[in-house]
N, C-alpha and C positions, 0 to 999 in steps of 0.2 A: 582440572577443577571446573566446574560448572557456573557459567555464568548467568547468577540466577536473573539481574536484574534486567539483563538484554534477552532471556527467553520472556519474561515477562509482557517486556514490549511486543516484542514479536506474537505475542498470545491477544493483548491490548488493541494492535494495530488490525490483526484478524476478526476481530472481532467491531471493526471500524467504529471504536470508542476512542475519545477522548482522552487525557491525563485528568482533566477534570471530570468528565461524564464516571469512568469507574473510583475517581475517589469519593462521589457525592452517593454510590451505590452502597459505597463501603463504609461511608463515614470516617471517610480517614480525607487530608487536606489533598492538593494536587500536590504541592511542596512533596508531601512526601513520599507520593508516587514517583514523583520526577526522582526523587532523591533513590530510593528504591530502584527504578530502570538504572541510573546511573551510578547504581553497587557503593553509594555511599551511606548507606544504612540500608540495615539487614530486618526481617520483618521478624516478627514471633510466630511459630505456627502456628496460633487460632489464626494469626491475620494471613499469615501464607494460604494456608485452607479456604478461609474465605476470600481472596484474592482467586485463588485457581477455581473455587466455585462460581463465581461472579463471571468469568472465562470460558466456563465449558470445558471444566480439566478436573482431574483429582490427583495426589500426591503422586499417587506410584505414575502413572501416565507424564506427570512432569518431571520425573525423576528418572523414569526408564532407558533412557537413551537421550544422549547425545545427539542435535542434530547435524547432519554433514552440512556443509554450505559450498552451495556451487557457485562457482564464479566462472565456470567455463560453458558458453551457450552455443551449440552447434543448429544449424538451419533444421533440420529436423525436429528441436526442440519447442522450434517456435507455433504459435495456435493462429490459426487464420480465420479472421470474421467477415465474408463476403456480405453486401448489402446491395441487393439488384435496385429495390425502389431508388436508392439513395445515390446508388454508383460510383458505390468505395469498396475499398478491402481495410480493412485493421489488422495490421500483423504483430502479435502481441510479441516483441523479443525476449523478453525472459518469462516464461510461463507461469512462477509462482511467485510475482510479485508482493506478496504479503509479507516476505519476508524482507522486504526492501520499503526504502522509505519514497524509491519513485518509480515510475510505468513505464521502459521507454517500449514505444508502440512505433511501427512505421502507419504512414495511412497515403495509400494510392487511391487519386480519386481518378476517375476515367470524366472524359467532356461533359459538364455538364454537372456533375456528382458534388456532392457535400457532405460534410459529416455532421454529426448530431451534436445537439447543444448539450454541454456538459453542464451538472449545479456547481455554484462556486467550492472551489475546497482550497486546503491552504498549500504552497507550495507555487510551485515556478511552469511554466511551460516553455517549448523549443521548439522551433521549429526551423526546418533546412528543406528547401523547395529544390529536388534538383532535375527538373524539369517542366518546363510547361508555364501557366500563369494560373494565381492564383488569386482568389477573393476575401481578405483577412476581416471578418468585423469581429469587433473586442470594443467592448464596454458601447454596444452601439453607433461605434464611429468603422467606416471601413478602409480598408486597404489594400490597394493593388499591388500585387508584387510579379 
């Protein structure tokens, strides 16, 4: 059985919208998108329709297939983003992170090297230094580690 309301999300998050940005698209509350991703109320097909339109989909295309979910990531799998000015690498570890609700990325910097300032978004960050030292600022204050 198809679970409508978690391909949703995954259609939602691709589309780097909001719970609220596609309910105010659609005219329908956030409440009941949330409700909707979380398969506790089921839509009517005008609103199913207009959901996967709002999305970049059409019925048959979100109904065509199952999709497989990998959970197993081998070194080959991973995308490497080298940055000479900058002198890092980003190695993205799961490569279609859209289907997840986080990034995990390694980042080697070489002497000298920095990474880019990210915009705020919601969610958590990590980090594990294991080797070397490093220069942490966050919220303008810095940190040696």
């Amino acid at each position: 059985m198809m679970d409508i309301g978690t391909k949703i999300r995954s259609l939602r998050l691709g589309n780097n919208l909001t719970q609220e940005e596609l309910a105010g698209r659609l005219d329908l509350t956030k409440g009941y998108i949330s409700q909707l991703e979380n398969n506790l109320t089921s839509p009517s097909l005008q609103t199913l329709f207009s959901i996967l339109e709002v999305l970049g989909t059409d019925i048959h295309e979100f109904f065509s297939k199952e999709e497989e979910l990998t959970v197993i990531y081998k070194k080959e799998d991973f995308k490497n983003d080298k940055n000479e000015d900058l002198k890092h690498m980003i190695t993205q570890i799961v490569p279609n992170d859209l289907q997840y609700e986080m990034e995990p990325v390694i980042i080697e910097l070489e002497p000298g090297g920095q990474s880019v300032m990210h915009d705020p978004h919601p969610g958590e960050e990590f980090g594990y230094i294991l080797e070397g030292q490093v220069t942490l600022v966050l919220n303008k204050k810095r940190y040696a580690v």
